[in-house]
N, C-alpha and C positions, 0 to 999 in steps of 0.2 A: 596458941598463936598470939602474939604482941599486938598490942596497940597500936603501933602503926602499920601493921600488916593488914588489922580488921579495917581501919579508917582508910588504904587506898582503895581494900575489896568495896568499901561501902560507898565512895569517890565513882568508881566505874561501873558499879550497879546504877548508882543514879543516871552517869551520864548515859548510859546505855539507854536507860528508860528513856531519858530526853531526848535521845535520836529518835527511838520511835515514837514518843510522842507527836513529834514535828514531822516525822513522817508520815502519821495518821494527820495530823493537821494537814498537813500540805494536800495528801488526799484525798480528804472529806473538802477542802477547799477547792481542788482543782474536778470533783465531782458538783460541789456546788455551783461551783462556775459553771460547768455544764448544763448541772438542772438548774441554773439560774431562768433559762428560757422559758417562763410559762407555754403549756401548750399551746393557747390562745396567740401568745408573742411570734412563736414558730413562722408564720408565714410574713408577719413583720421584714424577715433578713431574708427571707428569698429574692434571686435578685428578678424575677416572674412578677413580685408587688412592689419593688421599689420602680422597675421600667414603665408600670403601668402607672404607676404615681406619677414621675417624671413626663411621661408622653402628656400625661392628662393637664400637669401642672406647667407646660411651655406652649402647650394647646393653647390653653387659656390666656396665657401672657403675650402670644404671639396672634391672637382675634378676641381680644376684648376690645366695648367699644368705650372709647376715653371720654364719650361723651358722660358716661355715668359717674364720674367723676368729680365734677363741679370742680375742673383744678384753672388754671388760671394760665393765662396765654404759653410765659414764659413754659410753666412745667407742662401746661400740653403740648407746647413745642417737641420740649424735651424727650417726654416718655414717646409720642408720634414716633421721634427718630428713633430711641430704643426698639420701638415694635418692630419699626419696618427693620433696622440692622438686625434683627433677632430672626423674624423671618428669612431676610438674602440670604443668614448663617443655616440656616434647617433646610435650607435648598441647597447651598454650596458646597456644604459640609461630605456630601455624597459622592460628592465631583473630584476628590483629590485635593482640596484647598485646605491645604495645612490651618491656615489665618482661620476660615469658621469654624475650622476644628474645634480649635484653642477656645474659640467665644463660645460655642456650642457649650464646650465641657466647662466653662467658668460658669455657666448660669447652671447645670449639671450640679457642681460643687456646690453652689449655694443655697440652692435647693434640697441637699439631703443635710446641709447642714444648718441651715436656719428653717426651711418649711416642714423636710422630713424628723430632723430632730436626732439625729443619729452621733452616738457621742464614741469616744475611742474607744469604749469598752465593746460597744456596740459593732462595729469596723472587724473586731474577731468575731465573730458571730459571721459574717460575710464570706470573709475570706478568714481562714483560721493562722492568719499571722504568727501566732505568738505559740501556736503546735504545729511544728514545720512536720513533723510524722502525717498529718493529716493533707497537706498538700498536694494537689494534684499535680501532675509534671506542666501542666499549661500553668498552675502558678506561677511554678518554681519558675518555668521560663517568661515568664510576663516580669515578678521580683526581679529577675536578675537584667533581661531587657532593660528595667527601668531604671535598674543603676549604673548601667553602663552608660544610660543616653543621658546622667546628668552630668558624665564625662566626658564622653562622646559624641552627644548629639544625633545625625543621622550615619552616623557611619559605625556606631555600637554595633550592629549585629556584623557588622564586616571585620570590627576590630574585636569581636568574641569569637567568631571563627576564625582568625589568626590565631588569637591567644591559646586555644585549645585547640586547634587544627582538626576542628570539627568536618572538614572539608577533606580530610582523608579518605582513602577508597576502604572498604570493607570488604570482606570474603561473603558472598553473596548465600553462603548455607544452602547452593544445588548441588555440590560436589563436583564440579567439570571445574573448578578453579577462576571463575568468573568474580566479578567485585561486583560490588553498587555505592553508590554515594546515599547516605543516613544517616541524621541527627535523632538516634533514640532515646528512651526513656533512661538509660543508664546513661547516657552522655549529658542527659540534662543533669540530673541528680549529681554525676558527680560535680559539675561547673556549677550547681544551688550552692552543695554542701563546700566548696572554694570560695565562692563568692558572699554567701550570704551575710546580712551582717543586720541587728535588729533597727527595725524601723521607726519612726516617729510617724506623729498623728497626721502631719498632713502631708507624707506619703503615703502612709497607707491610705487616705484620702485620694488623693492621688490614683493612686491602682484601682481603687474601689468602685473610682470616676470612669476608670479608662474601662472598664469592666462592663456597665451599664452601657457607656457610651455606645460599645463595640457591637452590643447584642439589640442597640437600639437606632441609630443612626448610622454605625461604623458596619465593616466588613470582616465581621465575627473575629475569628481566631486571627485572622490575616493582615488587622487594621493596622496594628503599629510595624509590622512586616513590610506591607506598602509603601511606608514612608521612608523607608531606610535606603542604602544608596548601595543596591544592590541589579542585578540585572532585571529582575523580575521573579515574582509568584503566578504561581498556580494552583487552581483547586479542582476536585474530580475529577481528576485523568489518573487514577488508577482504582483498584479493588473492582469489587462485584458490581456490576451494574443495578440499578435504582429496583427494577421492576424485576430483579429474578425469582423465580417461584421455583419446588422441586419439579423435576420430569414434566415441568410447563414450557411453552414455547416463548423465547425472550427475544424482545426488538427484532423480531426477524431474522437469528441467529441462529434458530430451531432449538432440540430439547435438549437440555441439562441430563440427564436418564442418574450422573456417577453424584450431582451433587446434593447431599442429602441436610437437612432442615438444622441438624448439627453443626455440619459443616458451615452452613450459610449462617448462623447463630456468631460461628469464631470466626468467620471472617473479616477481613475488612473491608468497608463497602465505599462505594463513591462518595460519601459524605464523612470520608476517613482519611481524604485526598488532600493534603495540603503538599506542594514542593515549592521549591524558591529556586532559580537563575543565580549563580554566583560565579565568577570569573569562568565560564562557559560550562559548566557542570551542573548538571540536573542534579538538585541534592533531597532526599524525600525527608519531610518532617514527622515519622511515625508517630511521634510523641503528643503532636497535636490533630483535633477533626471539630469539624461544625455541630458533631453532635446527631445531625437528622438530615434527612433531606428535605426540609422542608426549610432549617437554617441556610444550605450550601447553596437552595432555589432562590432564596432572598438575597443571597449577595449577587446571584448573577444578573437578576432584575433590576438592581440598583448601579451595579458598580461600571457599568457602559453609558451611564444616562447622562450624559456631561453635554450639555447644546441640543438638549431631544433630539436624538437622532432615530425618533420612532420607537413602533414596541417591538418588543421581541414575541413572536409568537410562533405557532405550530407553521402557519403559511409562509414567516419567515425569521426561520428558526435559528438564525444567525445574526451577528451586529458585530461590525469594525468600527474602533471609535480610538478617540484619544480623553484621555482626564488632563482634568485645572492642571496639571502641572506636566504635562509633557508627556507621559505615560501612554503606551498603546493597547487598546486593551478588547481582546476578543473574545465575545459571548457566545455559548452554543447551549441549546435545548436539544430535547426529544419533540420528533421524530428523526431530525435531520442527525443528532449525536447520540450515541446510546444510552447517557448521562445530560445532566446537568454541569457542566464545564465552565471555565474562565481564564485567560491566560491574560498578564498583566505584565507587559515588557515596558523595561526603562534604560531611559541613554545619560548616561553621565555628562550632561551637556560641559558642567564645570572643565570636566577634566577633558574636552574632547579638540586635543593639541596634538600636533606628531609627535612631541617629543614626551609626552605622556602614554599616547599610547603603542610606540616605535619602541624597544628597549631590546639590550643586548650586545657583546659583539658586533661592530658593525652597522648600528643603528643609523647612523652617520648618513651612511654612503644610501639608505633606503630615503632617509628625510628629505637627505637634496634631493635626490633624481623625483620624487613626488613632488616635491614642490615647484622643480623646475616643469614637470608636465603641464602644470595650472597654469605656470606664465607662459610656459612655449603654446597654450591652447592645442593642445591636446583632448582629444576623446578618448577616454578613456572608462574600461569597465574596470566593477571594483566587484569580484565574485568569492564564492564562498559558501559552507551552511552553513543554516541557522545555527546563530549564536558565535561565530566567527569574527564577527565586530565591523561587516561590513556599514552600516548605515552610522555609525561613529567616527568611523576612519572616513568617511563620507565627509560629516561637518568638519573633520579637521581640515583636512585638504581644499574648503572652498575655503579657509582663510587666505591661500596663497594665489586666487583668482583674485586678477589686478580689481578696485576696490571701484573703478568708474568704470566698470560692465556690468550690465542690467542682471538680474538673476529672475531666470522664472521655474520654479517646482512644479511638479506635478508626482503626487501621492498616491495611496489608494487610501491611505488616513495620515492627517498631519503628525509626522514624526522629527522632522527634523528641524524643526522652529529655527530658522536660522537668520528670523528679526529680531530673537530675543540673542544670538551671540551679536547679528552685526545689524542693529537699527538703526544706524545711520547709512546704510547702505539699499540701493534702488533693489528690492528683492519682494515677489509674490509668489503665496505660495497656491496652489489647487490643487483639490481632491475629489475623489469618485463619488456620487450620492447615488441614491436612488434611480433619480432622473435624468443625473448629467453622466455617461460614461467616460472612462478617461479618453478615448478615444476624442469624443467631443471638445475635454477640458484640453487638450492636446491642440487640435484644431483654432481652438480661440485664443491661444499662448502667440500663433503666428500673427494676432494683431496686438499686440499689447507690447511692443518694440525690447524684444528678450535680447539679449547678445549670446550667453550661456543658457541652456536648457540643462536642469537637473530633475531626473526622474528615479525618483527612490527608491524603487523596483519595479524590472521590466518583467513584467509577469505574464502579461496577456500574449496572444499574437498580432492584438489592433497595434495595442502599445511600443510593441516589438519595431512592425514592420515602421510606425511615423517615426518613430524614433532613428530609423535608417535614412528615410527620408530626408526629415528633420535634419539631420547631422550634415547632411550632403550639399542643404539647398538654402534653409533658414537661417540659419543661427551659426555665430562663430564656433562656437564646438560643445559636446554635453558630453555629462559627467554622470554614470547611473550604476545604479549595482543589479545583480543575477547570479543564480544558483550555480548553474554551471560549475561541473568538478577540475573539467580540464577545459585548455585554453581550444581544442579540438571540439568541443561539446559546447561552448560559447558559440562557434563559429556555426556549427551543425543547426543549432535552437534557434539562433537567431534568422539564418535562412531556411529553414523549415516555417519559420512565422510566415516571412513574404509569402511563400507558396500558399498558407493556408489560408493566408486576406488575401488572395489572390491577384497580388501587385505583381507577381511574376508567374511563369510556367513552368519554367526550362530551369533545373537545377544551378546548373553551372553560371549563367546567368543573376540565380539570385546570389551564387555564394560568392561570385564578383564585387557586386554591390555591398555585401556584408564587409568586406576584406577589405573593403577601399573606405567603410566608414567608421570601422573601429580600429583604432593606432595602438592603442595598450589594453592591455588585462594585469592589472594586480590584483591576485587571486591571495585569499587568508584561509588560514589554516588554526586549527583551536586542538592539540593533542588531548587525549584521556583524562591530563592530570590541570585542563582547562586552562594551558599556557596560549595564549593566539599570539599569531607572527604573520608574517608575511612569506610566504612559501615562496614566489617568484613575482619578479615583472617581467612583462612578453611582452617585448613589438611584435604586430603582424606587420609582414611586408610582403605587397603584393609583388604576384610575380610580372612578367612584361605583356603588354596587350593580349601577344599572339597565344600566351599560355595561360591556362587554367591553374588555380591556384595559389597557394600562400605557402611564405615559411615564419615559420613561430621562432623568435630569435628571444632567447632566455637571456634579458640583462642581469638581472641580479638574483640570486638564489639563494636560498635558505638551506646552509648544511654543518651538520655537526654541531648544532648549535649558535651558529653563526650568520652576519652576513657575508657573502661572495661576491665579486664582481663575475662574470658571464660572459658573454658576448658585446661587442661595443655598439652605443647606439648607429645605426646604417648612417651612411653620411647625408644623404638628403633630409631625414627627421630632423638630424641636428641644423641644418643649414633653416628650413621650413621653423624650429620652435626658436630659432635666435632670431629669426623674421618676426616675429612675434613679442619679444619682448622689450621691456625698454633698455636704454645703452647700458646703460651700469648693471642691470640681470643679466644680458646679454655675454658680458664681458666676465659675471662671476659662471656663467653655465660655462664660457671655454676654459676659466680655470678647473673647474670640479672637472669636465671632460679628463681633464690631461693631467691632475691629481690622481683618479683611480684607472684610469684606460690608458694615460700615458699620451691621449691623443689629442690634436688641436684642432678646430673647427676647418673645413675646408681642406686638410691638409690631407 
């Protein structure tokens, strides 16, 4: 063998040796890193003793007394206001106030990084950053949340389920061909391994912040969820209930006999419940859970407490409230729920315009005729189920209530904040307590000089029947929303109320009065694939004295995708809503008339 044949053999023995040299190096390194942890250190990066550090060391910051201090006017001035801002933040922080968030988790930060002492190598050891194998799927989706929201802000997770149309239906795996809406662990992983990309120190700071924060002040898995600009979250509405035991008797449901201690082992339990609201689709979060029930108990203790609106306990096991920021948000315990539960709905106030939430073929012809109902002073219901968009399509439509008539609300929990769209505008709103029923808060609306009465939902039979009343006798006209599937079942509910408050006897009688005090229904509709529209607007027109009865006249309908024109408005509504407005609306409602009907006022 030549010379130069021995001298490449001996070229590529070496380098071969240096491969794996470096690959033992790399390792024994990447094991040392590992055993770098003393055992002793081990409970250091738990995040069980960094929360208790923290709680203890903003404890401290927020009731020490500054008298010990010997500091001098100015800086006791100073620090004073820090304490107390520090404090408002560790109260508001709970309530939905983005703002003490942020303050909350900046003194959070500086605390693991100057008192705790925690340096970037340290930060893996926390979260295992820099070994993405090691990752839990609530990382991966927390990482990737937080790189979207420094693009996106609050609308990331809306514009991550675009991007990957995580919001698609799935084959439900019961065999009858059924779907479900599911964000799983495979759908995280593959949007990590898409999106990831390696981080610097003060995001993983960052995350590390929002981690503590969540398990300490915030609402566990669900905190940065909440903030996003979506319809809303929920937790513990599905899996096994809290207290089930085998062949034991649960919440009063009787015995389990089939389900056995394996089984209850792989299940998922109610503190496995995370789902989110998204363009009218229940979408389940399998990927993420609170861990315990003793976690999922904690957020539902906290996350209604916004204005004490009292405690939640076994004698009253339930709380309707609203959060700092607009948010509606419903608590349930045991004995009254079989679970610990919370449902957290939001209204896209920004976006709540007709022509935002109106879209389609046709869109047009649905925006005017709503808008012209506000000026012509119309009653009108706005029905539909839950998650349909009635209480949104609600604030759009009072922007087209002339702007010098009084507004008065009446809630069962403030939803529709409609001094933070129009605060220059005469508007109060009242809600249900304890003490005061709506009925009550209804009653006292008649002294406080209302033109328009807006009631959020008519839910009750008290509510029902003043609200007929009301509409008849008080006030220029009100504007409310109701379940009700058809415009038949509006009319049935509403006078079945009067008979139950016992303002009438005689059916036909009360369904007189119903007939004669609501002028429209625009009812919404929300398809499988979570599209909402407007299904129809219905006049009712009553029939003549001597006759009993109504006919439901369908103006505008929803078909094929489209809007329709229907039937034309009755001639007297139009002549009654031009009575109504001022000359120049007056004048564009007989154009739009006789643009899509072809027909002229009076004619």
């Amino acid at each position: 063998m030549s010379y130069a044949v021995w001298n490449m053999a001996g070229i590529a023995l070496i380098a071969a040796c240096l491969i794996l040299y470096l690959g033992f190096k790399r390792q024994r390194a990447s094991g040392k890193e590992q055993a770098s942890i003393h055992p002793k250190d081990v409970e250091r990066y738990q995040l069980e003793q960094i929360i208790a550090y923290v709680k203890q060391a903003l404890h401290e910051m927020s009731r020490n007394h500054l008298d010990d201090y010997g500091l001098g006017e100015e800086e006791y001035r100073r620090k004073r206001n820090q304490r107390a801002g520090l404090r408002q933040a560790l109260k508001g922080c709970v309530s939905g106030d983005i703002h003490d968030k942020l303050f909350v988790k900046t003194y959070i930060s500086d605390l693991l990084e100057s008192g705790y002492g925690l340096t970037k190598e340290e930060l893996d050891h926390i979260i295992p950053f820099e070994n993405r194998e090691r990752l839990t799927p609530q990382d991966r989706f927390e990482i990737v949340l937080y790189l979207y929201k420094q693009q996106y802000g609050d609308k990331a997770l809306a514009v991550l389920i675009e991007h990957y149309s995580l919001d698609a239906p799935k084959l439900s795996g019961s065999g009858d061909g059924s779907f479900r809406y599911e964000i799983d662990q495979d759908d995280i992983e593959h949007v990590f391994y898409m999106e990831y990309r390696k981080l610097d120190y003060s995001e993983k700071m960052d995350l590390v912040v929002q981690r503590v924060y969540q398990l300490y002040k915030g609402f566990s898995v669900i905190d940065e969820i909440r903030d996003q600009l979506i319809d809303g979250v929920s937790g513990g509405v599905s899996g096994l209930p809290d207290d089930i035991r085998t062949g034991q008797e649960v919440s009063g449901y009787g015995n389990w006999p089939d389900i056995s201690e394996a089984d209850i082992a792989s299940a998922d339990r109610s503190w496995d419940s995370v789902w989110i609201f998204y363009r009218g689709k229940s979408i389940h979060l399998s990927f993420l859970s609170f861990g315990s029930e003793g976690e999922l108990k904690r957020v539902c203790q906290n996350i209604y407490k916004y204005n004490l609106p009292g405690q939640l306990s076994e004698a009253n096991a339930y709380k309707v409230n609203e959060m700092k920021d607009g948010s509606r948000v419903v608590v349930v315990r045991p004995p009254f729920a079989e679970s610990w539960a919370f449902f957290v709905r939001k209204f896209d106030v920004k976006n709540a315009t007709l022509e935002q939430l109106i879209t389609g073929e046709g869109a047009e012809l649905v925006i005017g005729l709503l808008q012209f109902l506000m000026k012509g002073s119309r009653i009108t219901a706005i029905t539909g189920s839950q998650g349909a968009g009635k209480t949104t399509l609600l604030m759009a439509m009072i922007k087209h209530i002339y702007a010098s008539y009084t507004l008065r609300i009446q809630e069962m929990s403030f939803e529709l904040h409609l001094r933070r769209l129009y605060p220059q505008r005469n508007i109060l709103s009242f809600r249900e307590t304890d003490y005061i029923s709506g009925q009550k808060g209804l009653d006292l609306q008649k002294k406080t000089d209302g033109s328009v009465n807006i009631l959020g939902e008519v839910a009750t039979d008290e509510v029902a029947a003043w609200m007929i009343q009301m509409s008849q006798v008080a006030s220029l006209f009100t504007v409310f929303t109701h379940h009700a599937k058809t415009f038949a079942d509006l009319i049935f509910s509403l006078r079945n109320s009067l008979l139950k408050s016992g303002m009438f006897r005689d059916e036909g009688i009360a369904e007189k009065q119903v007939v004669r005090a609501v002028n429209f229904d625009v009812h919404l509709r929300h398809d499988m694939d979570g599209n909402r529209y407007v299904e129809r607007i219905t006049e009712c027109l009553p029939l003549p004295e001597m006759a009993q009865g109504y006919t439901a006249r369908d103006i505008v309908v929803y078909k094929g995708g489209k809007y329709e024109i229907a039937e034309p408005l009755s001639l007297q509504v139009q002549l009654d809503m031009q009575r109504e407005m001022r000359p120049e609306d007056a004048e564009q409602f007989g154009r739009f008339l006789y643009t899509y009907w072809g027909e002229r006022i009076g004619a």
